[in-house]
One Martini backbone bead per residue (centre of mass of N, CA, C, O) as a GRO file, in nm:
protein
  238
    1UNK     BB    1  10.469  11.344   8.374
    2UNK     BB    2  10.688  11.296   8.636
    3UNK     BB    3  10.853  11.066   8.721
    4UNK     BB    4  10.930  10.987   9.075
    5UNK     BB    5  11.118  10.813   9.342
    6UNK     BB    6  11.079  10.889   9.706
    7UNK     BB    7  11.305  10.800   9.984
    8UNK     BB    8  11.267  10.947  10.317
    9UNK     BB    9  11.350  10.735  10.586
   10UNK     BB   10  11.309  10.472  10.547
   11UNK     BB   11  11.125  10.192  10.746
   12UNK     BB   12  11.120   9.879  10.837
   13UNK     BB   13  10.912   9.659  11.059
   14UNK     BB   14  10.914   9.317  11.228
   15UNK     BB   15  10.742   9.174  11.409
   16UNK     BB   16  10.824   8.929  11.687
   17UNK     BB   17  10.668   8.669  11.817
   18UNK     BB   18  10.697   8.454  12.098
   19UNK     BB   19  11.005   8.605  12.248
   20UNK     BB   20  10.980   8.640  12.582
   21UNK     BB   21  11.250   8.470  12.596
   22UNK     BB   22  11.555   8.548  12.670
   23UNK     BB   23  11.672   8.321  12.504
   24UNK     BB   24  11.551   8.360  12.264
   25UNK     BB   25  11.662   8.670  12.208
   26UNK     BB   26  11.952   8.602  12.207
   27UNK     BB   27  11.949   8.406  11.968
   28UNK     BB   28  11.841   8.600  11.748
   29UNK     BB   29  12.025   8.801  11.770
   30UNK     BB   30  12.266   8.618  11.658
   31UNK     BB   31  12.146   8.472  11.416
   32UNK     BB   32  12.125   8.705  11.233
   33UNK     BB   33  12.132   8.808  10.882
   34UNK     BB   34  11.875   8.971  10.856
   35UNK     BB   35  11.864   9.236  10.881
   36UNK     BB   36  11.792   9.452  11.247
   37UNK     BB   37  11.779   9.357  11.584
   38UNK     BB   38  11.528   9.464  11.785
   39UNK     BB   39  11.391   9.689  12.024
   40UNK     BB   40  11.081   9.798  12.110
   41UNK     BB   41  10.959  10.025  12.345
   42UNK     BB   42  10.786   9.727  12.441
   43UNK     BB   43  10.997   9.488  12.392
   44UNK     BB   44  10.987   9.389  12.120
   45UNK     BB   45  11.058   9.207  11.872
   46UNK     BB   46  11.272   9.292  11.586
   47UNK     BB   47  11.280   9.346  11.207
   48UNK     BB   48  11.513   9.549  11.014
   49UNK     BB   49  11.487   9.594  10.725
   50UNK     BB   50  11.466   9.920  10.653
   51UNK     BB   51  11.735  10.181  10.770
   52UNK     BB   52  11.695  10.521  10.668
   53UNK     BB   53  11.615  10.529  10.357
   54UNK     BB   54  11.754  10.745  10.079
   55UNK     BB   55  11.589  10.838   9.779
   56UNK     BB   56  11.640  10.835   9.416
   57UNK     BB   57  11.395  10.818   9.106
   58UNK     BB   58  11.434  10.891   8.783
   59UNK     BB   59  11.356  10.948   8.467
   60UNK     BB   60  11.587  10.671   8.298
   61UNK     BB   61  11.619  10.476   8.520
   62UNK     BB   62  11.829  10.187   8.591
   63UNK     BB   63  11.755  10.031   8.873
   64UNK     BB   64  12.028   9.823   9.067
   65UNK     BB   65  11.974   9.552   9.374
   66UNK     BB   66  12.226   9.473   9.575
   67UNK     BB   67  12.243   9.178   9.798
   68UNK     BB   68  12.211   8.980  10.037
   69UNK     BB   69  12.053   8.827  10.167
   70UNK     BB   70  11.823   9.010  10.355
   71UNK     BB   71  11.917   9.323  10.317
   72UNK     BB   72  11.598   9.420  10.157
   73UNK     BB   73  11.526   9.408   9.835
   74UNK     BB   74  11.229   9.284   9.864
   75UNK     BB   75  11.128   9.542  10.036
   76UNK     BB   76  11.149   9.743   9.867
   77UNK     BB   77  10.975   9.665   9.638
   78UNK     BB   78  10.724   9.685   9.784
   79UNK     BB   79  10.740   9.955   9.898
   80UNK     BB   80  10.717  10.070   9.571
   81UNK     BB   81  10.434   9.890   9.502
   82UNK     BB   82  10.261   9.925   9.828
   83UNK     BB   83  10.270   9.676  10.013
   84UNK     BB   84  10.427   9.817  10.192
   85UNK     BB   85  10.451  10.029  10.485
   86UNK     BB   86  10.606  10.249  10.643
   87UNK     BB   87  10.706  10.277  10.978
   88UNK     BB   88  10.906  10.500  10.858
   89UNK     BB   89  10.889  10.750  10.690
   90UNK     BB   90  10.860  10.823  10.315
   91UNK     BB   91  10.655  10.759  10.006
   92UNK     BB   92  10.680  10.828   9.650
   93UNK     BB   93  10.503  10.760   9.353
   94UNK     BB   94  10.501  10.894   9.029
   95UNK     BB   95  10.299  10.626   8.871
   96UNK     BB   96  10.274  10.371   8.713
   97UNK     BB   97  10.293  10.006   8.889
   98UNK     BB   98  10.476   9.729   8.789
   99UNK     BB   99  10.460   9.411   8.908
  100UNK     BB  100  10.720   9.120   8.929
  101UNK     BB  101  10.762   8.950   9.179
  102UNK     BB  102  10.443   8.789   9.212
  103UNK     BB  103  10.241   8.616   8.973
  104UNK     BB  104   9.997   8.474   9.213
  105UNK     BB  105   9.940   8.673   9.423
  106UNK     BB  106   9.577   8.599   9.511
  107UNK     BB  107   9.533   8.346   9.419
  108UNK     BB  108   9.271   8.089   9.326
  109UNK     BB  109   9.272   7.777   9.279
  110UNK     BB  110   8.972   7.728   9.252
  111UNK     BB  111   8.953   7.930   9.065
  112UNK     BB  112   8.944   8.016   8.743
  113UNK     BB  113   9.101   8.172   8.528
  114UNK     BB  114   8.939   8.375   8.449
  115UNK     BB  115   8.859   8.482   8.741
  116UNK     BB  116   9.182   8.544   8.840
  117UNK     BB  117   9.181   8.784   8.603
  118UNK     BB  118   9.008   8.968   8.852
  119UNK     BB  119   9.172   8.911   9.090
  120UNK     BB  120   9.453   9.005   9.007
  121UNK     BB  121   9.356   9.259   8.827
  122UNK     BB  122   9.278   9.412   9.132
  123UNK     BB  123   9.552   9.390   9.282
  124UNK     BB  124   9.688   9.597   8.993
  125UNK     BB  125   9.469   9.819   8.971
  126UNK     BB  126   9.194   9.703   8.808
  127UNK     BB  127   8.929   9.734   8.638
  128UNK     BB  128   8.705   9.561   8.536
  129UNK     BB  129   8.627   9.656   8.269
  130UNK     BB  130   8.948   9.631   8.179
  131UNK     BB  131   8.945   9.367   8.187
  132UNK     BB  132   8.762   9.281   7.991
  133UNK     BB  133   8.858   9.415   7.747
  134UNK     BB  134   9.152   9.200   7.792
  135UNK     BB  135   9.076   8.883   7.813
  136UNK     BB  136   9.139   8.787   7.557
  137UNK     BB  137   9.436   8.853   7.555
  138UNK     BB  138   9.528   8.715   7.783
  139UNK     BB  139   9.397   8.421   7.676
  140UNK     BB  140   9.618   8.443   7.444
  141UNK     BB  141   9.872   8.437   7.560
  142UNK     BB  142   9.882   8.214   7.776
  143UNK     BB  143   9.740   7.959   7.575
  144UNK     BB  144   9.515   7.760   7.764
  145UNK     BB  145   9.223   7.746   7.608
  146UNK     BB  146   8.984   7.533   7.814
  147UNK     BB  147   9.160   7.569   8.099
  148UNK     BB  148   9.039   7.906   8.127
  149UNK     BB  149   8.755   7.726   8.288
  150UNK     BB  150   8.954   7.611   8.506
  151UNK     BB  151   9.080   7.529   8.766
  152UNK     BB  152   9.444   7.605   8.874
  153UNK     BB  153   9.450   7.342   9.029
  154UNK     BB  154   9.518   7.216   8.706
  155UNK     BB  155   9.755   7.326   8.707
  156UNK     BB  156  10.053   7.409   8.601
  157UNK     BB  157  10.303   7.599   8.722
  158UNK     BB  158  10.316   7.716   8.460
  159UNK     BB  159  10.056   7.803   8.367
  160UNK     BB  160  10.048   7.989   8.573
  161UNK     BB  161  10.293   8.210   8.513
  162UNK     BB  162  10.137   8.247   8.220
  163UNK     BB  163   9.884   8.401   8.334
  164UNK     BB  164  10.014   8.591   8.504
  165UNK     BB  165  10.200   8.762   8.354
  166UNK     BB  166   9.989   8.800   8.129
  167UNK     BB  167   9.868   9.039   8.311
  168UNK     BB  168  10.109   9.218   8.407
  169UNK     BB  169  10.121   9.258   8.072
  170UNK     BB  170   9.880   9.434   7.942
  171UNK     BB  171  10.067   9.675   8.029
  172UNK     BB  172  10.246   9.981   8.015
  173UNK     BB  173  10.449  10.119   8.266
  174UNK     BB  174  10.616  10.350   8.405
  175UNK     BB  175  10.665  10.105   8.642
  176UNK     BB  176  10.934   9.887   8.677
  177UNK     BB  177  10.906   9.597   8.933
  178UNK     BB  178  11.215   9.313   8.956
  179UNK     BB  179  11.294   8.989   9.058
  180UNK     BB  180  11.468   8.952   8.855
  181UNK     BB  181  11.465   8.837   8.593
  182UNK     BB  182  11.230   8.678   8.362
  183UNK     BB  183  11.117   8.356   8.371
  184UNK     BB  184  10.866   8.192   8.152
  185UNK     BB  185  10.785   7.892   8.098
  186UNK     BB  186  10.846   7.751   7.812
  187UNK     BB  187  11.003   7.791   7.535
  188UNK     BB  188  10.806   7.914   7.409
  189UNK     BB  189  10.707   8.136   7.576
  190UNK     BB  190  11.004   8.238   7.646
  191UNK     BB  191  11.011   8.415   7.349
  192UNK     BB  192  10.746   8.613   7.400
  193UNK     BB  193  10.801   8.705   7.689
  194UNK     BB  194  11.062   8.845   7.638
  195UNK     BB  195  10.961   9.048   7.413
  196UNK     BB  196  10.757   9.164   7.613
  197UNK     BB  197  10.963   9.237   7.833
  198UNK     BB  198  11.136   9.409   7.675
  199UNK     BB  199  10.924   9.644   7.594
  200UNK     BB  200  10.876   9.738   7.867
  201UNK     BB  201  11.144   9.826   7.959
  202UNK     BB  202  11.189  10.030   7.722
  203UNK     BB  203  10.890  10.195   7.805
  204UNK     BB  204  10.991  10.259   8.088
  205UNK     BB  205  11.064  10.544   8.302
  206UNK     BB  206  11.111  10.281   8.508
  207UNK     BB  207  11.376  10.071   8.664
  208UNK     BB  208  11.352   9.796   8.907
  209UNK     BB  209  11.611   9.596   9.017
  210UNK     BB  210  11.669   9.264   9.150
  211UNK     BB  211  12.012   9.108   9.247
  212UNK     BB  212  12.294   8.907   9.240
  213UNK     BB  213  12.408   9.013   8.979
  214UNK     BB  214  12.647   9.229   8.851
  215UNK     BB  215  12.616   9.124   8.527
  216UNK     BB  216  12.286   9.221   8.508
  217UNK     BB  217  12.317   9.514   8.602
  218UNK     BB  218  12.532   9.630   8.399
  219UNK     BB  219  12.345   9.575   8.136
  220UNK     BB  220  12.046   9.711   8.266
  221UNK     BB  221  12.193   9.945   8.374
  222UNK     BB  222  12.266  10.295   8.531
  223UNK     BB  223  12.218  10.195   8.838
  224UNK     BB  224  12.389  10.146   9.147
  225UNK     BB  225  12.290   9.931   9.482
  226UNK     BB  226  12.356   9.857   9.814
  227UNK     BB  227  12.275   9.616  10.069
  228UNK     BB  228  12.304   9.589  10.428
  229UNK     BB  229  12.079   9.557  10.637
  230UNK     BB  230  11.899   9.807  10.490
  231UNK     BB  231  12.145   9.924  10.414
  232UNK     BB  232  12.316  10.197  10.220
  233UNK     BB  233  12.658  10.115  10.107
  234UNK     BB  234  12.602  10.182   9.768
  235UNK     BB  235  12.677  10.406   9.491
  236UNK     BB  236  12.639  10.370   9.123
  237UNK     BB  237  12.717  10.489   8.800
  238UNK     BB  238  12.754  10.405   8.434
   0.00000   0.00000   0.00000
């Protein structure tokens, strides 16, 4: 199967409510940073985050998505790993998809780290069946002890991250969506962490990473785009 991700004149749009005071969308206008403000037909502030972008990024690629807050970057990622649907033009894609953007996102606090790894790893779409297969080791991984029995409000921080990581990265992805490099846990536990982030990076069919840095994506991509207020304005291979 051909892996490759495709962004067709994509577009996102963030309706912003209680905005109906001139002064208020004059200052709105004013004041914008990210994305691109503007009135949707109905005359509601909006704020366009992607700006009719289109891409494409196929087998092989370790694509670096560069720009300042706001430009975009993380709208992309979302866009690529299913959590946003553009509101115009269309996206395909084709693979296996791990998102390493949140890996809190869905968790309940309430719940044990146990029942966490049922609700984590549904919403990364592992079926329960598989999930329970790889359980032990999920929480071989992440070290918890008999703390993966408590509320995870219970736990510290690391401990969350360790717990969230251990899912994200039960499996190998076709493709591997990532919001900066990712260090998690303590000394011990980010020594083993890298070895298996290095580990799915290479055997990835396709890398997507958002940075600040120009220094990580020259070292870890063959290609890097530049976004400004959701659009593209540069694109170059290494």
């Amino acid at each position: 199967m051909n892996r490759l991700i495709k962004l067709d004149s994509v577009c996102v749009d963030f309706p912003i409510y209680n905005t109906t005071g001139r002064s208020l969308k004059k200052h709105l206008m004013q004041a914008a940073t990210g994305g691109r403000m503007g009135a949707n037909e109905k005359g509601r502030v909006v704020v366009r985050a992607l700006d009719n972008l289109s891409m494409e990024i196929c087998a092989g690629d370790r694509l670096g998505v560069l720009g300042h807050n706001g430009a975009g970057k993380s709208t992309l990622l979302r866009v690529i790993s299913g959590v946003y649907e553009p509101t115009g033009g269309s996206v395909s894609v084709s693979g296996k998809v791990s998102s390493l953007i949140d890996l809190n996102l869905g968790m309940d606090t309430e719940a044990t780290g146990i029942e966490n790894i049922y609700l984590r790893g549904a919403l990364l779409g592992y079926r329960r069946k598989e999930l329970t297969a790889k359980i032990d080791e999920i929480v071989d991984f992440a070290g918890l002890g008999d703390f993966v029995h408590m509320p995870i409000r219970t736990y510290s921080s690391g401990m969350q991250m360790r717990l969230g990581f251990s899912i994200a990265t039960i499996e190998q992805p076709d493709i591997l969506v990532m919001d900066e490099w990712l260090t998690v846990g303590d000394t011990d536990f980010q020594d083993k962490a890298q070895r298996r982030l290095n580990e799915i990076v290479l055997k990835s069919s396709i890398l997507v990473i958002a940075s600040h840095s120009p220094d990580l994506v020259s070292k870890v991509c063959n290609r890097v785009v530049r976004l400004d207020r959701g659009r593209l304005t540069e694109e170059s291979s290494f």
